[in-house]
C-alpha positions as CSV (number, residue, x, y, z in Angstrom):
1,X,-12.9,-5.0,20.4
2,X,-12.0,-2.9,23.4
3,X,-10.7,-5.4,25.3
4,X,-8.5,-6.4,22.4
5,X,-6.7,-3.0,21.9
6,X,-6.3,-3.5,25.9
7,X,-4.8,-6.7,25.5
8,X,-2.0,-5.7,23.1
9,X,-1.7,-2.4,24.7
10,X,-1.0,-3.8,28.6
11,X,1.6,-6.9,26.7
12,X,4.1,-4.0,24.7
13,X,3.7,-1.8,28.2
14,X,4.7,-4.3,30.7
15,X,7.1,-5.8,28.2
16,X,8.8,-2.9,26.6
17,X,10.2,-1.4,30.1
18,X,12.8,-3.6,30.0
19,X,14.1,-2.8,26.9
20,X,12.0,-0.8,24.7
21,X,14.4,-1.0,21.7
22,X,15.2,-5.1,21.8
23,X,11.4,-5.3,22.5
24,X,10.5,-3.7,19.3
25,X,13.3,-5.1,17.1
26,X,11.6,-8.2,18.4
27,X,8.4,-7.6,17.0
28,X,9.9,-5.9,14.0
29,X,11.6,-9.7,13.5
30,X,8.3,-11.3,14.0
31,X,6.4,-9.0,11.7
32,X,8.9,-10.0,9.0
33,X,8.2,-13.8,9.6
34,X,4.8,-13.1,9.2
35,X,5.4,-11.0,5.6
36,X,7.5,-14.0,4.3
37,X,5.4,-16.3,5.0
38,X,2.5,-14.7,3.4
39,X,4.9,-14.0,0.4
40,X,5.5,-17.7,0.1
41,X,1.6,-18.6,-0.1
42,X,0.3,-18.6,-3.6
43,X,-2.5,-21.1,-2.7
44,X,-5.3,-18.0,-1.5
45,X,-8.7,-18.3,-2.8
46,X,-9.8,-14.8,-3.2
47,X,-13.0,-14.6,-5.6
48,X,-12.4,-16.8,-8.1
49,X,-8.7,-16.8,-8.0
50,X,-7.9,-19.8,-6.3
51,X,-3.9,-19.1,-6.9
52,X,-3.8,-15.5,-4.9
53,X,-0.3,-14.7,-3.3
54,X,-1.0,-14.1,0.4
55,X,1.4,-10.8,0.8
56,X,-0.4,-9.1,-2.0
57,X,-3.9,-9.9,-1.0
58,X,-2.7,-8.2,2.5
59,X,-1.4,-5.3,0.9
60,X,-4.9,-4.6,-1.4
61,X,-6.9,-4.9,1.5
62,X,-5.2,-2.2,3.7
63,X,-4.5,0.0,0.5
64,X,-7.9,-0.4,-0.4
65,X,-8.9,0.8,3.4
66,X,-11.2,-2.5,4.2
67,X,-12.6,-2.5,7.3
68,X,-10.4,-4.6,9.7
69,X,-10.5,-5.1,13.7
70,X,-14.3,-4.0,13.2
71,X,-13.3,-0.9,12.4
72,X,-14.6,0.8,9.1
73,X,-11.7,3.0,8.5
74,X,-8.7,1.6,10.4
75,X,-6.4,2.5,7.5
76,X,-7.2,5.8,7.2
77,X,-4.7,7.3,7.8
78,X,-1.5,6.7,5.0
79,X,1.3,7.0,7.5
80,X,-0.1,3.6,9.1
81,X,0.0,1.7,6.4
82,X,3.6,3.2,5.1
83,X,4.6,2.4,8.2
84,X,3.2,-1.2,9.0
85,X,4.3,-2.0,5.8
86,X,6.7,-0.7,4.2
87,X,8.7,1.4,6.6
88,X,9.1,-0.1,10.3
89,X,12.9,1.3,10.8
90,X,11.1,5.1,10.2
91,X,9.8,4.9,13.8
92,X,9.0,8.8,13.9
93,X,6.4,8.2,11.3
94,X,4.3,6.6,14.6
95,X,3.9,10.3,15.6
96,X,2.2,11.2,12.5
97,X,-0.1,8.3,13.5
98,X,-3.1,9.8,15.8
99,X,-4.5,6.7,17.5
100,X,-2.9,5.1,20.6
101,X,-1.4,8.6,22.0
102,X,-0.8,7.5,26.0
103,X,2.0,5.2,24.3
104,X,5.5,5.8,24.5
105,X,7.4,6.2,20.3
106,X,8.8,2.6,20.3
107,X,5.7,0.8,22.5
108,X,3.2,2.3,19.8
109,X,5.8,1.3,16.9
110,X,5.9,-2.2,18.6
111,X,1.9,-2.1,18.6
112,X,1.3,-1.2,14.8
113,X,4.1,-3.8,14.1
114,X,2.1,-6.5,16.1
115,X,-1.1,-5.4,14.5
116,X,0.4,-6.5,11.2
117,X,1.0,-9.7,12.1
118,X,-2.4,-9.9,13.8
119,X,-3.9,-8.7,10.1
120,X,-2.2,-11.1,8.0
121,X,-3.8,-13.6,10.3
122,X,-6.8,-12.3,9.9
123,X,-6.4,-11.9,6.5
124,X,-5.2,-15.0,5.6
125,X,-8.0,-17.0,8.0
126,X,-5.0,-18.4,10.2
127,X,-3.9,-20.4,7.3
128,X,-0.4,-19.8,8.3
129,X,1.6,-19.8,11.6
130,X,3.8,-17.3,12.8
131,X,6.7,-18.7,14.7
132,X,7.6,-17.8,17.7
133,X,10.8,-16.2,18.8
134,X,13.9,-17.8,19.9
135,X,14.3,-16.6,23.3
136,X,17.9,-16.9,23.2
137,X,18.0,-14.6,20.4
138,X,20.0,-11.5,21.1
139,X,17.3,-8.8,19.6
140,X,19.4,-5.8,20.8
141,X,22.2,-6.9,18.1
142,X,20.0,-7.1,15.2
143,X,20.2,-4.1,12.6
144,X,16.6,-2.9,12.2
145,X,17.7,-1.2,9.4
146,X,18.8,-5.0,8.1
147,X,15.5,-6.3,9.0
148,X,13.8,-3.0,7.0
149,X,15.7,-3.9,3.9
150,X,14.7,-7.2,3.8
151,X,11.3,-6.8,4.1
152,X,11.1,-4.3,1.9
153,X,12.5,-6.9,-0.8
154,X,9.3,-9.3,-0.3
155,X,6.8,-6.0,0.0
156,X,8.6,-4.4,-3.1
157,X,7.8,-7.8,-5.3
158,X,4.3,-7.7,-3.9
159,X,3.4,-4.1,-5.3
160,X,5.3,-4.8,-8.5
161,X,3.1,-7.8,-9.3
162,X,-0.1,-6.3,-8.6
163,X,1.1,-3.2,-10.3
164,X,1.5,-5.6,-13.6
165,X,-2.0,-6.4,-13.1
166,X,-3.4,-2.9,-13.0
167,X,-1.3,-1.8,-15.7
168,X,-2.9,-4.7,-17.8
169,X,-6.3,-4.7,-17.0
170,X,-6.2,-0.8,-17.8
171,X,-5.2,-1.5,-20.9
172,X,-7.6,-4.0,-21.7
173,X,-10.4,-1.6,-20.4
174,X,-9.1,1.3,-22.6
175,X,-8.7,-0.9,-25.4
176,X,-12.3,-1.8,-25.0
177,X,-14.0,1.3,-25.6
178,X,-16.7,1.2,-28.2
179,X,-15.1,2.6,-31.0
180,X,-18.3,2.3,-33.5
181,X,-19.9,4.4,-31.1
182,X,-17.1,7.0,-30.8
183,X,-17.2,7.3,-34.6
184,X,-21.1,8.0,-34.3
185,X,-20.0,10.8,-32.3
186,X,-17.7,11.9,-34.5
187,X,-20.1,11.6,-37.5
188,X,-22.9,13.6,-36.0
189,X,-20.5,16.5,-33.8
190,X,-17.6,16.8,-36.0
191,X,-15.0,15.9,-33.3
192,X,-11.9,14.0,-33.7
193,X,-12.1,10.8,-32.6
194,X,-9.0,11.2,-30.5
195,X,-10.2,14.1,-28.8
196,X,-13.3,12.2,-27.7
197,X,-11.5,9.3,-26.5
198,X,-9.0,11.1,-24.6
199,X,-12.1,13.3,-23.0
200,X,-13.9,10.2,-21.8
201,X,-11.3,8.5,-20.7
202,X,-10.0,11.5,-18.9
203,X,-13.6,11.6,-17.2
204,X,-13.8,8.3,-16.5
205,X,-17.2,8.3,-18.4
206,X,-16.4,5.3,-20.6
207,X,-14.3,3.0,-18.6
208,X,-16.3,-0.2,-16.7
209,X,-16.0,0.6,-13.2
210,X,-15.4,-3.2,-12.7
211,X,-12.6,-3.0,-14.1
212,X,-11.0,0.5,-12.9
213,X,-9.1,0.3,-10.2
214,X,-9.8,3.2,-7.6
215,X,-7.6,6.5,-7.1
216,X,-7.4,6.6,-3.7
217,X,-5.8,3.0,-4.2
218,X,-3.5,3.4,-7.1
219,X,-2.3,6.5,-5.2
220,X,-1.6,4.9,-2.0
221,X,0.0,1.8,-3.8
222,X,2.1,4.2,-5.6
223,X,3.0,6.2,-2.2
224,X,4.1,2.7,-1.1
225,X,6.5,2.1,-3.9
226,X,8.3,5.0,-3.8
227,X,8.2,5.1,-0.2
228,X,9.9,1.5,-0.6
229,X,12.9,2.8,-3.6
230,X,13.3,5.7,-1.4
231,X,13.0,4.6,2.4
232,X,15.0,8.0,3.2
233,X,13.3,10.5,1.5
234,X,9.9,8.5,2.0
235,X,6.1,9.7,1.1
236,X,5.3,12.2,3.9
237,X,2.5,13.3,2.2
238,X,-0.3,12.0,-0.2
239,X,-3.1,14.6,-1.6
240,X,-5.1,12.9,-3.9
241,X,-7.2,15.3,-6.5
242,X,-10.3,13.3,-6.9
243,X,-11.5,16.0,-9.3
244,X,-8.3,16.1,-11.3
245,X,-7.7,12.2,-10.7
246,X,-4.4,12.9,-9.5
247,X,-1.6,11.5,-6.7
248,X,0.4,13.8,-5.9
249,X,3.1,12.5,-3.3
250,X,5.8,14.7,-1.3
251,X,8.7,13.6,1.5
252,X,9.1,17.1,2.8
253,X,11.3,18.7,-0.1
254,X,10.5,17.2,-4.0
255,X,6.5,16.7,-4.7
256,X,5.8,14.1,-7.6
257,X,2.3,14.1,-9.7
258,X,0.9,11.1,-11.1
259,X,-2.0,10.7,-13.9
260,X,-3.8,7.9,-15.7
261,X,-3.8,9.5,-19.4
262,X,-5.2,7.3,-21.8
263,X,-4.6,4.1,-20.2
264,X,-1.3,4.5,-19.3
265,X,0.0,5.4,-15.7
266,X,2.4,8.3,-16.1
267,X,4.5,11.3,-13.7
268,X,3.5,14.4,-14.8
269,X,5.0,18.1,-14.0
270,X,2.9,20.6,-13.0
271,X,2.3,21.7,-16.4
272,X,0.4,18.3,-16.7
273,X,2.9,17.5,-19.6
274,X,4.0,13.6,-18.7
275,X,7.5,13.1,-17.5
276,X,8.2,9.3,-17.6
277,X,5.9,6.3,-17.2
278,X,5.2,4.5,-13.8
279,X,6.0,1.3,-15.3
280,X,9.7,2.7,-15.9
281,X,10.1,3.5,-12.4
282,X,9.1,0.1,-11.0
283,X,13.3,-0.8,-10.8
């Protein structure tokens, strides 16, 4: 595992000194290759789902902070995966990024770019094949802003459609509480039946945790959106209240808090009265 850090690491140092910003631009390019192609692949078996998209299945697994490169906690840290995702042309996010410190900004954002290529092949068992660059290819002209946007359209899809999932399996889990035996409750204590299903749900007491799907993932997913809508005023900060079961998100100025209240994803101000749905911000 060593040795492969090493690898990558002496490539993007004896490379890069030519031109550090064509170099990463270059790998920037690449990556994007990479994320297409794994947009385009709808064929993925993951559990019984032999019809997975590719880019999504990426994105759940690094949200989701599965081990990858043998490393138990490789995405860790938020700012890696905003960036290896969602946000290459944010290169000062890298320094926000603790690992790999002896390399210069643009040969460690050229190194977290690489690793994402290197974890959709992973990912996706080499089923795909990233092309290789044209060596004619000017890099130095190409906008990396350009190359942000347009990956950002594939990665923006991605997070809608597996949002659409979460959205619908929570309501199919809230809508699958046992009512007769909320109404029991009722009988015997005297409390609304409201008022008990919003304070079990609110606990997470009732809910399968098959179906749930975790905080710390919804959060992050949700960091990634906005980071994505807003690639100027990205997420700079993610606290997530596992007490409260809420994200809160902040990019230096503005602060948003989101809650799951009674199925339903929602923005909330601080008085914990709800704002506007998550599914109306997914534009």
């Amino acid at each position: 595992m060593k040795l492969f850090y090493f690898y990558i690491t002496l490539i993007l140092v004896n490379v890069s000194a030519d031109d550090d910003e064509a170099t990463y631009t270059k790998h920037v390019f690449l990556t994007n290759a990479a994320i297409e192609l794994a947009y385009n692949k709808n064929d993925l078996n993951v559990g019984d789902n032999s019809e997975a998209n590719g880019l999504e299945h990426v994105i759940e697994k690094m949200v989701n902070n599965t081990p990858s490169f043998h490393n138990e906690d490789f995405y860790l840290c938020f700012a890696k995966i905003n960036f290896m995702i969602a946000l290459p042309d944010q290169t000062d996010i890298v320094f926000e990024i603790p690992e790999m410190p002896h390399l210069g900004p643009l040969q460690k954002c050229g190194y977290y770019q690489h690793i994402m290529q290197q974890e959709i092949r992973n990912t996706l068992t080499l089923d795909i094949d990233i092309p290789e660059a044209d060596e004619v290819q000017d890099f130095g002209s190409l906008d990396l802003t350009t190359l942000a946007e347009q990956r950002r359209g594939h990665v923006k899809q991605a997070l809608k459609n597996i949002f659409r999932r979460v959205f619908a399996d929570d309501i199919k889990d809230f809508r699958s509480l046992n009512l007769t035996a909320l109404a029991e409750g009722r009988r015997v204590t005297g409390t609304s039946l409201e008022n008990i299903i919003r304070r079990r749900v609110s606990d997470g007491s009732v809910l399968s945790h098959k179906h749930i799907v975790s905080l710390l993932r919804m959060c992050r997913m949700i960091a990634l959106y906005m980071s994505i809508k807003f690639p100027t005023s990205y997420t700079k900060d993610l606290l997530i209240d596992f007490i409260g079961r809420t994200c809160k998100l902040g990019d230096g100025i503005t602060e948003k808090i989101y809650k799951k209240i009674d199925g339903l994803w929602w923005q909330i101000g601080r008085d914990n009265g709800t704002v506007q749905l998550l599914e109306e911000q997914l534009i």
